[in-house]
C-alpha positions in Angstrom: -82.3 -104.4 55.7 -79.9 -103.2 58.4 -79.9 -99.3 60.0 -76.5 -98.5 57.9 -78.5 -99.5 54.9 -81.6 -97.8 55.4 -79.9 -94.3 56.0 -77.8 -94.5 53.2 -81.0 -95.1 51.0 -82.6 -92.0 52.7 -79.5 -89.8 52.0 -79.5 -90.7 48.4 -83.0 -90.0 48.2 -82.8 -86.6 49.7 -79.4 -85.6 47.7 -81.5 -85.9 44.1 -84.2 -83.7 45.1 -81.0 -81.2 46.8 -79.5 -81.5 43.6 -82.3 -81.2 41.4 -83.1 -77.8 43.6 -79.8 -76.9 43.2 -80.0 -77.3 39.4 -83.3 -75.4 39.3 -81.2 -72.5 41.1 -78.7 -72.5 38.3 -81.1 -72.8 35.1 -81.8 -68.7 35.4 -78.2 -68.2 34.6 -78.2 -70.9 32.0 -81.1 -69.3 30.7 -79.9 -66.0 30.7 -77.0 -67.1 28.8 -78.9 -68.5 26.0 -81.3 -65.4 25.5 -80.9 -62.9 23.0 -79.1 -60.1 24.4 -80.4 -56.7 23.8 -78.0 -54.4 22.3 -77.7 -50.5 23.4 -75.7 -48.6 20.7 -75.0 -44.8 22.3 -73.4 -42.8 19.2 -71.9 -38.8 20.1 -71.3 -36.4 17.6 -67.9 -34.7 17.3 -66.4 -36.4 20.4 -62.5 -36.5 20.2 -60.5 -39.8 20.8 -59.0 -37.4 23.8 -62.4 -36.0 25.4 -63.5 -38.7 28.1 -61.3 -39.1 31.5 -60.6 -43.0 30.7 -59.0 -41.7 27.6 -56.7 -39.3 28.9 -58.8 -36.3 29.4 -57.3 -34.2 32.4 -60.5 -31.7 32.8 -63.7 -34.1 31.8 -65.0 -35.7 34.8 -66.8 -38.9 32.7 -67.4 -41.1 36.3 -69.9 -43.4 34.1 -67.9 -43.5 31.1 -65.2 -44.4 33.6 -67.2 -47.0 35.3 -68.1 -48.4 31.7 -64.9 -49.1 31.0 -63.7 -50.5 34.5 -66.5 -52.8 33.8 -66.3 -53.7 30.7 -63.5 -53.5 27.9 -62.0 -49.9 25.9 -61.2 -50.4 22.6 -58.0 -48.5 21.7 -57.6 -49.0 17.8 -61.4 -48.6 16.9 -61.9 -46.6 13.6 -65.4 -44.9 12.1 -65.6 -45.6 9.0 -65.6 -41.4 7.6 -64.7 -38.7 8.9 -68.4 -36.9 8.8 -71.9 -37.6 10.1 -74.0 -38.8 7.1 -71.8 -41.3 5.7 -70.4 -42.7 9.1 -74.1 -43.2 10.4 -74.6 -45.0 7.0 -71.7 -47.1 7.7 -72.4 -47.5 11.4 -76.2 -49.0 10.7 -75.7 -50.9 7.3 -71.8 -52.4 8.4 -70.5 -51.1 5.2 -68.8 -49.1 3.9 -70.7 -45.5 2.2 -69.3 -45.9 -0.9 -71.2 -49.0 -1.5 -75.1 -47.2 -0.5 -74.1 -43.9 -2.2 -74.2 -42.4 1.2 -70.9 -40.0 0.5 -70.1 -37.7 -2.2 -67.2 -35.6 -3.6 -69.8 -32.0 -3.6 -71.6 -32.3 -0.5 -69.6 -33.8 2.5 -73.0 -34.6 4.2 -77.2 -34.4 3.7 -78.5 -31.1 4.4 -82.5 -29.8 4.8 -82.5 -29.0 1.0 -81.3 -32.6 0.0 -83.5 -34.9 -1.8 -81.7 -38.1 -0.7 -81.1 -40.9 1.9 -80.4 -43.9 2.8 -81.6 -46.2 -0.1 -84.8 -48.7 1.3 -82.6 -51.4 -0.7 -80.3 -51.0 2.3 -80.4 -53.5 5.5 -80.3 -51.8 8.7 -79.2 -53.3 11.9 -82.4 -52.5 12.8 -84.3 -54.5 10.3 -81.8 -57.8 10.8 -82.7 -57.5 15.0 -86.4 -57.2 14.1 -86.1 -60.7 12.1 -85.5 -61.9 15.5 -87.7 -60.7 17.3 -86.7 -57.6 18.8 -88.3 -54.6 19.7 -86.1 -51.2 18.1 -85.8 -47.2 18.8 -83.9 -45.0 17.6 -83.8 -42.1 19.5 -81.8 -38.6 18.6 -79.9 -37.4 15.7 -80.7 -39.3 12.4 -78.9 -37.5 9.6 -79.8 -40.5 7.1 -82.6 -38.1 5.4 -85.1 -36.3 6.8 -87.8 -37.4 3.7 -90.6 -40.0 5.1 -89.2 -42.6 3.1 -85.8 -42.3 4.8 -86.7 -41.4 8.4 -86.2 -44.7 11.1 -89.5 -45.8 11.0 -88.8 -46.5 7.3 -85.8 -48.3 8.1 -86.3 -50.8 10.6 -87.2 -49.0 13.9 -90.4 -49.0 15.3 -90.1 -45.7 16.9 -88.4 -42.4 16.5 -87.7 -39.6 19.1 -84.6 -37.0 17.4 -83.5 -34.5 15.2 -83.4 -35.5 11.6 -80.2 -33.6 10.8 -77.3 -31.7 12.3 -78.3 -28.9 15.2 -76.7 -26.6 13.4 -78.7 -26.6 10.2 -81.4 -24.8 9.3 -79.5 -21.5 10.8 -82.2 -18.8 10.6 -79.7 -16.2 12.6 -78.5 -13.2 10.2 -75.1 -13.9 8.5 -73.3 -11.0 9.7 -73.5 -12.7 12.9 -71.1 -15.0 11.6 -69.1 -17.1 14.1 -70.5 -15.5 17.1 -74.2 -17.7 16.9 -71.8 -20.4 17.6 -69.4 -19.1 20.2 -72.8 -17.7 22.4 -75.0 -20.1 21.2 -78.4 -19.2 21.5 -81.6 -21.6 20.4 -83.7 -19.0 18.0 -80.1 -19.4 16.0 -81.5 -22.2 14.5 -84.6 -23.7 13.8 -84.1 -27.6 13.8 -87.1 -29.9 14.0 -87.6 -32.1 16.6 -89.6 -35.3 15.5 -91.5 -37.9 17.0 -91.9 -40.8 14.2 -92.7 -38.7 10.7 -94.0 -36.2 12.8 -92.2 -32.4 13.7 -93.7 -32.1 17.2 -91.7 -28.7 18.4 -89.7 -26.7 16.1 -87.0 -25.0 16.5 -85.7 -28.0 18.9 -84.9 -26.9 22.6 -81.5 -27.8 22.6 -80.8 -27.0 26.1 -82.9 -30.1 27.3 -82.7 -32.5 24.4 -79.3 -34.7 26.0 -81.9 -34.8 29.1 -84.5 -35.6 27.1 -82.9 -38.3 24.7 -82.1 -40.0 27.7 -85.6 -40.2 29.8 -87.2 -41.3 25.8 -84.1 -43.7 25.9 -85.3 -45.2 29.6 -88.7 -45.4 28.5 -88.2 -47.1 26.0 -86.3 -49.6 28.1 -88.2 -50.1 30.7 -91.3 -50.5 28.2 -89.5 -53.0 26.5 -87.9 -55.3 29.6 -89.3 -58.8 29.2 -88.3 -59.0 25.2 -85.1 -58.1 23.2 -84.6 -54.9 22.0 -82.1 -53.0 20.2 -81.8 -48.7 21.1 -80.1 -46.8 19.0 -79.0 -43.5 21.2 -77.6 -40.5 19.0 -76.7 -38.0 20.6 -76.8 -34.2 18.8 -73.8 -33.5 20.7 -70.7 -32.2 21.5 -71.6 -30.7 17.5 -71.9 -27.5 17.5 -73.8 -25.6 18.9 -72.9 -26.5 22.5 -75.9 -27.1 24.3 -76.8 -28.4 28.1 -79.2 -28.2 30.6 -79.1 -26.2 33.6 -77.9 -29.2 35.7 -74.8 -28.9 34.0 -73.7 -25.0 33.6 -70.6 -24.2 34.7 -70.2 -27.4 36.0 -67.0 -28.8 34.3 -63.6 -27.2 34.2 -63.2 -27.7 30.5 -65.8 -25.1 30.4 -68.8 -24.9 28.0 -67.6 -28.2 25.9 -66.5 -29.9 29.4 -70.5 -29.2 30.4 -71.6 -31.0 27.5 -69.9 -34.3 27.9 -70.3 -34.6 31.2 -74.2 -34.4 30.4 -73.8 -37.2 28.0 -71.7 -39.1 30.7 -74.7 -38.7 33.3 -76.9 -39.9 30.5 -74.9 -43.0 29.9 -75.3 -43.5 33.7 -79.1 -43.6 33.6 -78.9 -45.8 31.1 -76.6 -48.3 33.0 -77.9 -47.6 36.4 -81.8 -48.9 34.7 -80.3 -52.1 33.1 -79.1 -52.7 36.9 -82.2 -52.0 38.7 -84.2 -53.7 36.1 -81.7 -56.6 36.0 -81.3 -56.6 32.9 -77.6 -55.6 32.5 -75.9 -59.4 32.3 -78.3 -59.5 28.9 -77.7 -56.5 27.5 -74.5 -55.6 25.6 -74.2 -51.8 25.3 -71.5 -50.0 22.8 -70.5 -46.3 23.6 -68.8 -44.6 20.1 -68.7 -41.4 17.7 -69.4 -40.5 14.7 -66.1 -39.0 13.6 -63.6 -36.9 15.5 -63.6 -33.8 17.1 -64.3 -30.3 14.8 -61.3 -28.8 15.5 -61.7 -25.1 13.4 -64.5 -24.4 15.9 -61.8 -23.8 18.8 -62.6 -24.4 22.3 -66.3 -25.4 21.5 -64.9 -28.5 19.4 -62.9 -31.5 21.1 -59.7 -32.9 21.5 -57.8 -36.0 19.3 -55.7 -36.2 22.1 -52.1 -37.6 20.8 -53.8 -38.3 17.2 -53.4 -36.2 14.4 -56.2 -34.0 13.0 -59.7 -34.1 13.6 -63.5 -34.1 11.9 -63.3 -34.2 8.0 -60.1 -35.5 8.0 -58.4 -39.2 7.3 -56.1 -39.0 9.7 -56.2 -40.9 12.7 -58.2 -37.9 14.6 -60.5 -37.9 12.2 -61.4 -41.4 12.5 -60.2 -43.7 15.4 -63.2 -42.9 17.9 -62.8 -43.5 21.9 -65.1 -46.7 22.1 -66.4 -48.5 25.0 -68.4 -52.1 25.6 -70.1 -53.0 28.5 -72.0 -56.4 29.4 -71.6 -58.1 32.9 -71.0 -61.1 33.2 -69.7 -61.6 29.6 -67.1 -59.3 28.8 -64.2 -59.1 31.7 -64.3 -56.3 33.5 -61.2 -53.6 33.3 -60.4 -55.6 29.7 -58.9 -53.0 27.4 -58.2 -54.5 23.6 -55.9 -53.1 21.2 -57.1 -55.1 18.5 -58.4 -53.5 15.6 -62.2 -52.8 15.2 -64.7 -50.4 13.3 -68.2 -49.3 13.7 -69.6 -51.3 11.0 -68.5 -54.2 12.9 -71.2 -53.6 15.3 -73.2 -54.7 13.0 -72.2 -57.8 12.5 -72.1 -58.7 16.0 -75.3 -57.9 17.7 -76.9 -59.3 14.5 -74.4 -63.2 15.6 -75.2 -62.2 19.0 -78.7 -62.3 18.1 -78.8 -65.5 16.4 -79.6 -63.6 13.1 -78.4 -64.0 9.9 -75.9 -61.4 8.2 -77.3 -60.1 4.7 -75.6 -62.9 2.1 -76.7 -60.7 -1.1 -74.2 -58.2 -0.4 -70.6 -56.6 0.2 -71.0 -56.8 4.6 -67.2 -55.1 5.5 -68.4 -55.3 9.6 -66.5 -58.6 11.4 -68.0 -60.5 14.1 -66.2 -59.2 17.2 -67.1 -61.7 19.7 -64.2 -63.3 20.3 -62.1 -60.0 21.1 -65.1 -59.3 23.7 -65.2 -62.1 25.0 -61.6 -62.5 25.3 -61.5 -65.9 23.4 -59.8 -64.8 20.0 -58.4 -62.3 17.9 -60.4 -59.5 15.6 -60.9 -60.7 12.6 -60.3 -57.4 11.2 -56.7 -56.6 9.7 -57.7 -53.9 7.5 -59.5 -50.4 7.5 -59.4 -48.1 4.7 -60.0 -44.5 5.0 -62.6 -42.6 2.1 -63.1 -39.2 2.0 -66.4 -38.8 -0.5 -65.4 -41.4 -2.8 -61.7 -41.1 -2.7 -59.8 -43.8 -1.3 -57.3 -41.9 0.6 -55.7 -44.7 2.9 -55.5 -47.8 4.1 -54.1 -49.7 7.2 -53.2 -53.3 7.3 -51.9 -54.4 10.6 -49.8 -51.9 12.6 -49.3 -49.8 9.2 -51.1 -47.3 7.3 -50.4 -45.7 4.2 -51.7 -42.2 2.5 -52.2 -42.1 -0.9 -53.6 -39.0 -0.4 -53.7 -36.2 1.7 -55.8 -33.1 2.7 -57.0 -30.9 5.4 -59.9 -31.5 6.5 -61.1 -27.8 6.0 -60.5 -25.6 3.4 -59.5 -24.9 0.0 -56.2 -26.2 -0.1 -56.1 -29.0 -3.3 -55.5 -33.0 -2.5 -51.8 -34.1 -2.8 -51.8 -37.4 -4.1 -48.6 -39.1 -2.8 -46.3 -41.5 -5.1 -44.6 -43.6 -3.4 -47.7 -43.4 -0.8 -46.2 -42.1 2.8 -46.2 -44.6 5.5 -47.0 -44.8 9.1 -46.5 -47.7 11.7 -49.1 -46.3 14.1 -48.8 -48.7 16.9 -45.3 -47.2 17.4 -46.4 -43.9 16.1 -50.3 -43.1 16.9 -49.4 -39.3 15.6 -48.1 -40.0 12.4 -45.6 -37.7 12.8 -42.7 -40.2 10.7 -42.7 -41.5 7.2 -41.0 -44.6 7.0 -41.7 -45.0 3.7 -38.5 -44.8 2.2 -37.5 -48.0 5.0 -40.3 -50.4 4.0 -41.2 -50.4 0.2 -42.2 -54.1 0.3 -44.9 -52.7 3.2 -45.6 -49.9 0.4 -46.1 -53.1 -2.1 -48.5 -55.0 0.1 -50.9 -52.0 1.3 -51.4 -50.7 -2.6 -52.4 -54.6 -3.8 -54.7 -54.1 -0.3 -56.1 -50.8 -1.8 -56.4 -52.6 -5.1 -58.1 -55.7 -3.9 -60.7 -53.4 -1.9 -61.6 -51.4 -4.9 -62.4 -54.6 -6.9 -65.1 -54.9 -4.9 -66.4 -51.6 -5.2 -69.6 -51.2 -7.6 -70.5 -47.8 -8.2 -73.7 -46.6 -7.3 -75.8 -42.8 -7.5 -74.6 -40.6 -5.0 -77.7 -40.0 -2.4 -75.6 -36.6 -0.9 -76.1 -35.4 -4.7 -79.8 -35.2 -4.8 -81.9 -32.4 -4.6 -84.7 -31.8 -2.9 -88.0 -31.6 -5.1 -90.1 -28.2 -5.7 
């Protein structure tokens, strides 16, 4: 065997093991890929389409927020699917709609302390589907899904609970002729909300001035507890409902004032959360979703939020009401600065972490959440065309496409009756995001399409017992 020969055996022979090492280098990555990637959903309360800085906001410093979405992509068109807590929770852990658990109701807008009801143990929870596969859960901050044992989150999935069972402004113990003034100089004895650890009230009333803070150190806890095995938290936070509370960090720190303070909390929260994924290095496997529950409560003045260039607010089915500033964050998956205006929903979060997950979405049922992994990672369209708009029971609109129609119409607040509308009055809202412009009268095949779309839906509606409608026991 000559010299030439001889090296060119020994260079082979070292390029395989090179290569092989080189390989070995890789296989993290290809690993890491084919885990199951934990899913963070942080919910608000209240928060207006217009409240965050990446949204518009001139006064709201949000630098997390802001760093969420210039990592990550901001949806533009993503809808709630009601316009209050109880039933958009509902919607937001079942992916469907709250007509179809009996989570909404014509008499009460919402559970209270003295309801009897819940979310039914027939329901699937996200929670449940991730713990088929393996996954660790939390749920940490406000439930509002009933506060009865057999309704709280350990009953429906989660392992643990850390929150308020309701809204922080119920169970008001502060004398009536107070009136609006316990919410303008809010002021903890005011109320006297529970604050629960599983089944269990652990301080009562709730120290609202910390509880943002202390969501979040339960939230990191719980992540750093959980770190070498998929999990799925479920962050709620009690605010920006009112009553407006922070922690001394944050007083008369934002130039939106006593609201402005309170989101910027929740946007240092959301960095705690980020900044642990990071130094844990866990952030390229965890997907985490930033939403609200509805939109901001408008009659409460400067202590509620802003739509921004939508129309309305809370308890209302206009776009203010429901179209919620929504973020999603995971490096390394979803391109960074993306920002889709394809059209997605709450209860399609749902649906995705559970196909994220390799899980298996509930067959035996009506599941209205789409899988929106090909809008995140940038490889498709949404598979969502339609979103229809309940208030209670009533169907009051319905968008298909770029247009949205009202059959019916009311304030969110108030006494004023609903105004059914005949010819229903017509929106294109990607050239008109305020619905200030019937074009009804231009487009009556449009008119056509959007009632058979209403009609379609409803077909598939089976009525069940109202949960909102059930007392509580004596």
């Amino acid at each position: 065997m000559n010299w030439s020969a001889r090296i060119d055996i020994k260079l082979n022979c070292t390029a395989f093991p090179l290569f092989f090492l080189f390989s070995l280098l890789l296989l993290p990555n290809v690993a890491s890929a084919e885990t199951k990637p934990n899913v963070i959903v942080v919910y608000a309360d209240d928060l207006g389409y217009g409240d965050l800085a990446c949204f518009g906001h001139p006064t709201i410093k949000t630098p997390h927020l802001d760093q969420m979405a210039a990592e990550g992509m901001k949806f533009t068109q993503f809808y709630s699917a009601a316009p209050v807590c109880t039933p958009s929770r509902a919607a937001l852990l079942t992916g469907r709609y709250p007509i179809r658990s009996g989570m909404c109701s014509d008499k009460r807008r919402v559970l209270f302390p003295n309801s009897g009801g819940g979310l039914p143990s027939s329901e699937i929870t996200l929670a449940e589907a991730l713990k088929e596969t393996g996954y660790q859960t939390a749920c940490v901050g406000k439930w509002h899904l009933g506060h009865l044992p057999q309704f709280l989150p350990t009953s429906h999935g989660f392992d643990s609970y850390y929150g308020i069972p309701y809204s922080n402004d119920m169970d008001r113990v502060a004398e009536r002729k107070l009136g609006r003034k316990i919410f303008l100089d809010p002021k903890v004895k005011y109320w006297n909300v529970p604050l629960m650890r599983d089944n269990k009230v652990i301080e009562q009333p709730a120290d609202q001035r910390t509880i943002t803070k202390r969501y979040t150190e339960e939230a990191v806890k719980f992540i750093q507890k959980n770190q070498k095995q998929p999990f799925y938290l479920y962050l709620a936070h009690s605010m920006p409902h009112v009553p407006l509370f922070r922690s001394k960090e944050f007083m008369d720190k934002s130039l939106r004032g006593l609201y402005g303070d309170v989101i910027e909390e929740i946007d240092w929260s959301v960095g705690q959360i980020l900044q642990e994924l990071k130094t844990l290095g866990l952030d390229q496997n965890t997907i985490v979703w930033f939403s609200s529950d509805n939109g901001p409560w408008l009659i409460f003045d400067q202590h509620g939020g802003s739509a921004g260039l939508l129309r309305e607010g809370k308890g209302s089915t206009w776009e203010g009401g429901m179209r919620e500033p929504t973020l999603a964050w995971w490096p390394g998956h979803i391109a960074s600065g993306s920002v889709s205006q394809e059209l997605g929903s709450t209860m399609d979060i749902f649906t995705t972490s559970i196909k994220l997950a390799g899980g298996n979405v509930p067959a035996d049922r009506v599941v209205d959440g789409v899988d929106l992994t090909p809008v995140l990672m940038g490889t498709g369209k949404s598979p969502r065309d339609e979103m229809v708009y309940y208030r209670g029971t009533k169907l009051m609109a319905l968008r298909k496409g770029p247009w949205k129609a009202h059959f019916i119409t009311k304030p969110a607040y108030g006494k004023e009756p609903f105004q059914e509308h005949d010819p229903p009055v017509l929106y294109h809202l990607e050239h008109d995001p305020s619905e200030k412009y019937d074009v009804s009268k231009d487009h009556p095949e449009v008119i056509k399409e959007l009632l058979a779309a209403a009609k379609k839906h409803q077909q598939t509606v089976k009525p069940v017992p109202s949960q909102l409608e059930i007392p509580l026991a004596k």
